[in-house]
N, C-alpha and C positions, 0 to 999 in steps of 0.2 A: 209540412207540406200542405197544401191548399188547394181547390179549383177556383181561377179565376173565372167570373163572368163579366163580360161588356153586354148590359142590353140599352139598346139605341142611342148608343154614345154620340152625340154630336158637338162640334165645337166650332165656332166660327172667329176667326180674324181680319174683323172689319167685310169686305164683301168676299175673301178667301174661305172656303168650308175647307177646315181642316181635317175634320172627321166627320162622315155624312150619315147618320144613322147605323152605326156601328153596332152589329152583335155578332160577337167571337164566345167561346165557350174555352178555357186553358184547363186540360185535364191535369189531374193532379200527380207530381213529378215527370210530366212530358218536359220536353224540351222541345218549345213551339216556337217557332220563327217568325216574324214579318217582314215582308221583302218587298220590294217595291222601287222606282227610280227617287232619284230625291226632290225633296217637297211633294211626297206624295200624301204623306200623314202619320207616317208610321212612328216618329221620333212622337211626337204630340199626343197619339196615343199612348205609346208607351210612358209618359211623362203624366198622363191622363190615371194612368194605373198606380205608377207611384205616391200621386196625391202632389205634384209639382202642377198641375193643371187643372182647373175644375170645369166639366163638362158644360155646356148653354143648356143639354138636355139629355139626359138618360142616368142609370144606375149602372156604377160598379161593386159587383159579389166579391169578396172573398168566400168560401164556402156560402152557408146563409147569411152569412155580415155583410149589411151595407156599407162599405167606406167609401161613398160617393162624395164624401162632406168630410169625412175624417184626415185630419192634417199626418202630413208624407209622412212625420216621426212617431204616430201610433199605428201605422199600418205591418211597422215590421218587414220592410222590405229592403233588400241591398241591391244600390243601383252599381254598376259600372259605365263611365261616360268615354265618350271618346275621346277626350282629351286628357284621361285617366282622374285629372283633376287633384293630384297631389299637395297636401302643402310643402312649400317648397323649403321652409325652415325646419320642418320635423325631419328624425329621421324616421326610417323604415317603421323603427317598434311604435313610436307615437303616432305616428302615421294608421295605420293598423289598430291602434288600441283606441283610437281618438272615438269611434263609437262606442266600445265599453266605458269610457269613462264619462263620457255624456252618461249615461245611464247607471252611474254611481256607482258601478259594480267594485268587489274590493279587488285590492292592488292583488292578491294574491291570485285571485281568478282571472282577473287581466291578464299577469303574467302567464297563464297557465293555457288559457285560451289564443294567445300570440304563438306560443309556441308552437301550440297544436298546428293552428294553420297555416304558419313560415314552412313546417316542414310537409305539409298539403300539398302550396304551392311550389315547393324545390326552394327559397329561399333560407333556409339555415345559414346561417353565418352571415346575414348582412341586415341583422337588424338597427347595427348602428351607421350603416351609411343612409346620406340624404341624396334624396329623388336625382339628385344632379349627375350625383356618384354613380349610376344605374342605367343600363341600357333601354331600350323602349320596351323591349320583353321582359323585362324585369319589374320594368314601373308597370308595365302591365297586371301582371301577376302580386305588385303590389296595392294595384287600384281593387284587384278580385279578391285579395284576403282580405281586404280591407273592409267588403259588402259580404263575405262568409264569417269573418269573427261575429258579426251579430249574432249568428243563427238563427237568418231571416226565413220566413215562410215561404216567399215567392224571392227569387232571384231576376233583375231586370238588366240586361247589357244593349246599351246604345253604339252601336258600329265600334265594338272593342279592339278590332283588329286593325283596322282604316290606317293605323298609323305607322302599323308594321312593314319592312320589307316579306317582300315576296314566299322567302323559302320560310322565314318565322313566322309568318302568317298561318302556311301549312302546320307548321311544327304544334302552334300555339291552340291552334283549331282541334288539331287531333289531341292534345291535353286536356282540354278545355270538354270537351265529348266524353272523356273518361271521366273526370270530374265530378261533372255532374248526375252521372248516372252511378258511380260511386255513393252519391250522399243521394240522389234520389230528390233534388228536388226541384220544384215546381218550377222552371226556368222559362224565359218570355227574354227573346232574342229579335236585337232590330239590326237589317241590314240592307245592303243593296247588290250586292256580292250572291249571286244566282249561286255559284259552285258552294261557298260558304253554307248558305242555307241547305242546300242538297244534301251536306255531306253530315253537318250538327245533328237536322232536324228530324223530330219525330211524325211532323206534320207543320204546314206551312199555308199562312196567309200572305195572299198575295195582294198589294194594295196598289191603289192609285185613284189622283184625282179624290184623296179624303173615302173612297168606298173599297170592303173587303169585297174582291171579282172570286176569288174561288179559295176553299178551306180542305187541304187535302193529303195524306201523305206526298214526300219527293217524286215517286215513280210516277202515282196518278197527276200531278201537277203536268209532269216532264210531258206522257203520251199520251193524255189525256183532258188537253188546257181545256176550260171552258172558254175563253173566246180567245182573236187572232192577235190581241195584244198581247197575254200571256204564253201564247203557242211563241209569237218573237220573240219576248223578251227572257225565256226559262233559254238561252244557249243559242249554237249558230244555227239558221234553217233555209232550204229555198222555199218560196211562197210561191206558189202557182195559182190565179186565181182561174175559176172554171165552174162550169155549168154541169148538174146532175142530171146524166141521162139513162141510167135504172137505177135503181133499189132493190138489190135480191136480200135473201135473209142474212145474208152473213158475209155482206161486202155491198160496197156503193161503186158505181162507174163513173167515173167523170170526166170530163170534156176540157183540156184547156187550150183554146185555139187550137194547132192541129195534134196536140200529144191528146192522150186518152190513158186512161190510168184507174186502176182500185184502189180503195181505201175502205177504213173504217172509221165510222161520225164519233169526234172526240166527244161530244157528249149522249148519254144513252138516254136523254128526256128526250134528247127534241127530235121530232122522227120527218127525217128527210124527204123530199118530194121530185119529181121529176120536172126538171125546169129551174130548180130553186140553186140560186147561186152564193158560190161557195167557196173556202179559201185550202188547199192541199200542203201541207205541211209536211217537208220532207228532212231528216235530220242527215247529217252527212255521216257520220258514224255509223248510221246500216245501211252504207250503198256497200257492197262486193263489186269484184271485178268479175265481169261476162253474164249471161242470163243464169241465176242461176234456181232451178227448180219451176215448178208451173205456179205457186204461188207468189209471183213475184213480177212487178213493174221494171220493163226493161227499155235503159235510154242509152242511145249513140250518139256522141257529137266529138267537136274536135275541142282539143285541149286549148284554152288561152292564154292561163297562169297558172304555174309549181311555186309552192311556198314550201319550204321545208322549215316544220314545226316543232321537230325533234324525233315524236314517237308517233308519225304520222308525215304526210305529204299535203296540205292543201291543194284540191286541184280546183280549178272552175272553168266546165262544159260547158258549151254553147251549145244545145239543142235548140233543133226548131225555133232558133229567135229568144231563147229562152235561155239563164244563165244558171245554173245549177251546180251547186259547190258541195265536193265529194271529198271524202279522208281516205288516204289510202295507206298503204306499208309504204315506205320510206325505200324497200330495198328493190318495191316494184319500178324497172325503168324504163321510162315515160320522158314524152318531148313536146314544148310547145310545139301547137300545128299539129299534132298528131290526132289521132283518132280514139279514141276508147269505148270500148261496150261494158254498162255499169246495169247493176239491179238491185231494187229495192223490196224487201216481201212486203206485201199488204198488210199484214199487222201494222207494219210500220209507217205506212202511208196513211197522214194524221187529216182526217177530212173537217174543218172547221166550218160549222155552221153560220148563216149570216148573223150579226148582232142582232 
């Protein structure tokens, strides 16, 4: 196990900044994430870490080792790619063993090290089929023993799910979670998969445009973004944009055309002012049906669309001009054209400061 550090990782291609002064901290056996839309940087970096990329400018730590210069196969690290990358003559066991015996280890430790982590991954009995013979979760799970039979220091996975259906995606994530916090180690996860991250991760970089915007556990990411990109892009949200007209100690007011509403400033640096315009983040998961209690933003409007989502109803309200999309119980019945009274409590209502 290890602490990774990035200090002022930068990398450019051609007049693309791929990573723009980069400094992340990877504590040692977290399970850290980077999340971000694609081509934001986050593959690059992580390929930066491996020792597959060498920075235009900055250092990367391993604990106090510098392997900013140290080639990808002394650093001791197991990647997993998104394309799993198998070779596609081997079977399973050479597959798997193909890193021990790069490293000359004897046959007998090979075998005994395959074994170990066929029955890690759940693969027992199929060490002699090839990659072809094997479902996506399989090859999956063979790309992952394949960077654990090393018994690498830092563990690196490039969008390892991407190529999964949907319900094995779930399945694979929640193994994958257990895993690693079984052997404890230092694990540095790339995706673009918002619920994915949420669910792995011990804490989360979120990127874009080559710069890390905020380094934070899931929750503080979720209600707490530091600015109105990451408020969008962490899940579904309404955005109301509006003008602050108080600042008491323990709520802000604001203005948006003619609604008015409290909230709390997702970030606790920057200190709000009256006049200063600003973005209201509302998630649909904590509106309730009716006003309910005195801490709480309450809206009326008529219904325009029911989506039934399964363990939920999408609706979306027409207030005041304004379109606001609510989740409600599925058993509550509701009609286009109809009317509904919805509240939100002020904890919840995410007040984003201007960039």
């Amino acid at each position: 196990m290890v602490v990774v550090k990035l200090v002022g990782i930068t990398k450019r291609f051609g007049s693309v900044v791929a990573a723009d002064n980069i400094f992340l901290t990877v504590n040692d056996g977290e399970f850290f994430t980077i999340l971000g839309p694609s081509g934001c940087g986050k593959t690059t970096t992580l390929r930066i870490i491996a020792g597959f990329e060498r920075p235009d400018s900055g250092r990367v730590f391993f604990d106090e080792e510098d392997v900013t210069f140290l080639p990808a196969y002394k650093r001791n690290t197991g990647m997993v790619f998104q394309n799993y990358a198998l070779w596609p003559h081997m079977t399973v066991f050479d597959n798997i063993a193909y890193g021990l015996k790069i490293r000359k280890l004897p046959k007998d430790e090979i075998k005994r090290r395959v074994k170990e982590v066929l029955e890690l991954v759940k693969l027992e009995g199929l060490e002699d089929r090839y990659p072809h013979q094997l479902s996506g979760g399989q090859q999956q799970r063979v790309a992952l023993a394949r960077a654990l039979v090393i018994q690498p220091k830092v563990l690196l996975l490039d969008e390892p799910l991407s190529n999964l259906d949907a319900k094995l995606r779930v399945e694979m994530r929640e193994e994958l979670r257990l895993l690693q916090k079984d052997l404890g180690i230092t694990t540095i996860y790339v995706t673009h998969d918002q619920e994915e991250a949420m669910v792995l991760s011990d804490r989360i970089a979120i990127m874009n445009f080559g710069k890390i915007y905020q380094v934070g556990a899931p929750t503080e990411i979720y209600m707490r973004p530091a600015n109105l990109f990451i408020a969008t892009f962490m899940g579904k949200s309404t955005v109301l944009q509006g003008v602050v007209l108080k600042v008491y100690d323990d709520k802000i007011l604001v203005k948006c055309d003619s609604i008015e509403l409290y909230g709390l400033c997702s970030n606790d640096e920057v200190k709000l002012s009256e006049g200063a315009k600003v973005s209201c983040v509302l998630r649909p998961e904590y509106f309730e049906i009716g006003a309910m209690g005195e801490s709480n933003n309450v809206f009326e409007g008529v219904i325009e669309k029911l989506t039934f989502v399964g363990s939920y109803t999408e609706v979306k309200l027409k207030v005041d001009g304004h379109e606001i999309l609510v989740y409600v119980d599925p058993e509550v019945k509701l009609r286009v054209g109809g009317t509904l009274q919805v509240s939100i409590p002020y904890e919840y209502t995410i007040i984003v400061p201007p960039e």
